[in-house]
C-alpha positions as CSV (number, residue, x, y, z in Angstrom):
1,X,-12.6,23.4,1.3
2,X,-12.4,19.6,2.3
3,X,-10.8,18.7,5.2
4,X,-8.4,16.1,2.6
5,X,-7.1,19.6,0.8
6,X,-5.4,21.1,3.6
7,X,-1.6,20.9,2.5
8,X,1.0,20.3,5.6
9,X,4.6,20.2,4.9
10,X,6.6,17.1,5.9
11,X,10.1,18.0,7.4
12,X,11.1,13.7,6.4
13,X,10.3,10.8,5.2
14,X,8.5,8.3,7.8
15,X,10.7,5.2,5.7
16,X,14.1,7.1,7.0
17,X,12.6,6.3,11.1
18,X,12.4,2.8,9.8
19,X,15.3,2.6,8.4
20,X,17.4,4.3,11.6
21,X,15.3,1.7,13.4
22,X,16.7,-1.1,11.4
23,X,20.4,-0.1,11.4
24,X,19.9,0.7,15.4
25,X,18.9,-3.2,15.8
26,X,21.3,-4.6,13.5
27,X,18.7,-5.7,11.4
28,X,19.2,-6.9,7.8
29,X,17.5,-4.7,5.6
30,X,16.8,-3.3,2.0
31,X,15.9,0.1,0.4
32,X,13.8,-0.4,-2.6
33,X,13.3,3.1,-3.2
34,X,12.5,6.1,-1.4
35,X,9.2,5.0,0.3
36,X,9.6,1.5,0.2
37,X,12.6,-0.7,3.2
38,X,11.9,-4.1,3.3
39,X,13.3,-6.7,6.1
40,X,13.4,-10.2,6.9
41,X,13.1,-10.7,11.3
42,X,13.2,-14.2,12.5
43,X,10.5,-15.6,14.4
44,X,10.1,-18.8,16.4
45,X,8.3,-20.2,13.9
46,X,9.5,-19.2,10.5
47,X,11.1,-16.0,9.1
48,X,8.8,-12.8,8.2
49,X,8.8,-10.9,5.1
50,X,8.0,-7.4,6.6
51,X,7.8,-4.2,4.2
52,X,7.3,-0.6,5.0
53,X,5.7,1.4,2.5
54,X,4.7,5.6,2.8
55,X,1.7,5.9,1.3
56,X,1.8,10.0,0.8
57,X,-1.7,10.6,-0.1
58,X,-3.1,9.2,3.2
59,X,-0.1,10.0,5.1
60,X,0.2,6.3,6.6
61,X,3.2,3.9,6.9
62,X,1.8,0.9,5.9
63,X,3.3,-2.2,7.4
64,X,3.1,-6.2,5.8
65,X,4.3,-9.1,7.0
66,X,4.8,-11.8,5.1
67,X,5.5,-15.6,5.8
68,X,7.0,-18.4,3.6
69,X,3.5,-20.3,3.7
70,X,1.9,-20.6,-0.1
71,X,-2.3,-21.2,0.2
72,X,-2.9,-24.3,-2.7
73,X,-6.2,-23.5,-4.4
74,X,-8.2,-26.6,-2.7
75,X,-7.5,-25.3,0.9
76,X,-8.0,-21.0,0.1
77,X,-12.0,-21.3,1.3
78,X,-11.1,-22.6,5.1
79,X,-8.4,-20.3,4.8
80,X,-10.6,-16.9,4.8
81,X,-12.5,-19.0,7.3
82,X,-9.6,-18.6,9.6
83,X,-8.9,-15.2,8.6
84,X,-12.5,-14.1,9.6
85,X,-12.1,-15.8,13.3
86,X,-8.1,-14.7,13.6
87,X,-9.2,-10.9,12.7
88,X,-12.2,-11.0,14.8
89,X,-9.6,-11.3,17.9
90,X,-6.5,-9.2,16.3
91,X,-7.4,-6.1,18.5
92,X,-4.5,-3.8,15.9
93,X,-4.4,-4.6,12.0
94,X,-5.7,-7.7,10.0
95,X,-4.3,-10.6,7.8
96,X,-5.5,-11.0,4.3
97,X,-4.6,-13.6,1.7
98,X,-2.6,-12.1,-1.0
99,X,-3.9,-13.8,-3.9
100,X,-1.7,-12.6,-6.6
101,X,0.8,-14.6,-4.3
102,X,-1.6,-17.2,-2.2
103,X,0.3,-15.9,1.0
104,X,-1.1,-14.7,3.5
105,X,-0.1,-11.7,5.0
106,X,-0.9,-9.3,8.1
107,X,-1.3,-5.9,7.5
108,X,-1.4,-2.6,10.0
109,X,-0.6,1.0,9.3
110,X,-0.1,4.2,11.6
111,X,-1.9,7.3,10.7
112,X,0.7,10.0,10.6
113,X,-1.8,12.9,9.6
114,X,-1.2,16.7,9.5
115,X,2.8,16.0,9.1
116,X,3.2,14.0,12.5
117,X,6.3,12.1,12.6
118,X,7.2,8.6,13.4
119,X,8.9,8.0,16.9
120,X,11.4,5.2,17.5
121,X,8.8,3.7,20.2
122,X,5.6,3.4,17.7
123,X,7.9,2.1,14.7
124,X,9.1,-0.7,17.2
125,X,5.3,-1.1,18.5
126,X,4.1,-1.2,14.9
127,X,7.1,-3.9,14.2
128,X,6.5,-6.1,17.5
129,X,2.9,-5.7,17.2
130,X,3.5,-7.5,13.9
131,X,5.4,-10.1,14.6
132,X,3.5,-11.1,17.6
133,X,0.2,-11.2,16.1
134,X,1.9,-13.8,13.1
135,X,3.6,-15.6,16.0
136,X,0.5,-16.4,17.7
137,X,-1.2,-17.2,14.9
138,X,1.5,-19.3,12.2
139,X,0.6,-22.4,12.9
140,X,-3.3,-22.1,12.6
141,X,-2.5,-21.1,9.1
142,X,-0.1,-23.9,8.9
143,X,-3.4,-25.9,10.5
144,X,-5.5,-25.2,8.0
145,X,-3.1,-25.1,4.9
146,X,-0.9,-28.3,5.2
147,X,-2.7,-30.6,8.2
148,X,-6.3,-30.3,6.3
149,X,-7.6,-29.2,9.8
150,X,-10.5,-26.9,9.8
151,X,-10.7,-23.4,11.1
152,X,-11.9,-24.0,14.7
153,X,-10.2,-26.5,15.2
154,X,-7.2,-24.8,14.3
155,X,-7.8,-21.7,16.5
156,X,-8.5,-23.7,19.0
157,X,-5.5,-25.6,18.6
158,X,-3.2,-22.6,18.4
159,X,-5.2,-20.8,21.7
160,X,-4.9,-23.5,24.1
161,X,-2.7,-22.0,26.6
162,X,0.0,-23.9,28.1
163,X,2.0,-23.7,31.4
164,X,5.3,-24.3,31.4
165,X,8.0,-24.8,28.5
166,X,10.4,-27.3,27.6
């Protein structure tokens, strides 16, 4: 017997955490089915399309994020250029371009093997992780896409630290 057989019996679903999660933080949120919640959380820079989805047969909640930033055609090849250099410093999950949409989107999912449930803590990790990672990284997407910058230069633009704020 494979190790992928073994059958373990899970007491909930991982999308009802999320969900408590959501209503505990007064976040706005929608059920589109039983392992599917979807949320909009506003950011510094834009507002992010986040969806959790239970994928039973690898027993992972999947998590994307989504921002309102559409890839035209003539700019999609410096765009996986600054995907390759963004995920080669994301230390948890990756961002992909969606091309059935030309968005791109950042993607993470927590292994919840052997029936393991979701804590409050590693939904909230999962969540801020998330956002974080798009926050530091919007505006070398919105670089690349709409100031015709290339892909270093864009990283470096967006990884120049700063003291101080206004």
């Amino acid at each position: 017997m494979s190790l992928i057989e073994i059958q373990t019996e899970r007491h909930s679903n991982p999308v009802d955490m999320i969900e408590f999660v959501a209503a505990s933080n007064d976040w706005t949120f929608e059920r589109s089915g039983e392992d599917e919640i979807a949320m909009t959380v506003e950011g510094h820079w834009t507002d992010y399309h986040v969806s959790f989805s239970w994928m039973e047969e690898f027993e992972a909640l999947h998590l994307a994020c989504a921002f309102d930033l559409k890839v035209p055609e003539i700019r999609v090849n410096e765009v996986i250029r600054l995907l390759s250099q963004v995920n080669g410093q994301v230390l948890m999950g990756h961002f992909d371009l969606w091309r059935q949409e030309d968005v791109v989107i950042f993607r993470q999912s927590l292994l919840l093997a052997g029936g393991a449930e979701p804590t409050n803590q590693q939904v909230e990790v999962l969540l801020s992780n998330a956002l974080e990672t798009c926050e530091t990284y919007y505006q070398a997407f919105q670089f690349v896409v709409w100031s015709g910058l290339d892909a270093k230069s864009a990283m470096e633009a967006v990884l120049f630290e700063t003291v101080g704020e206004c």
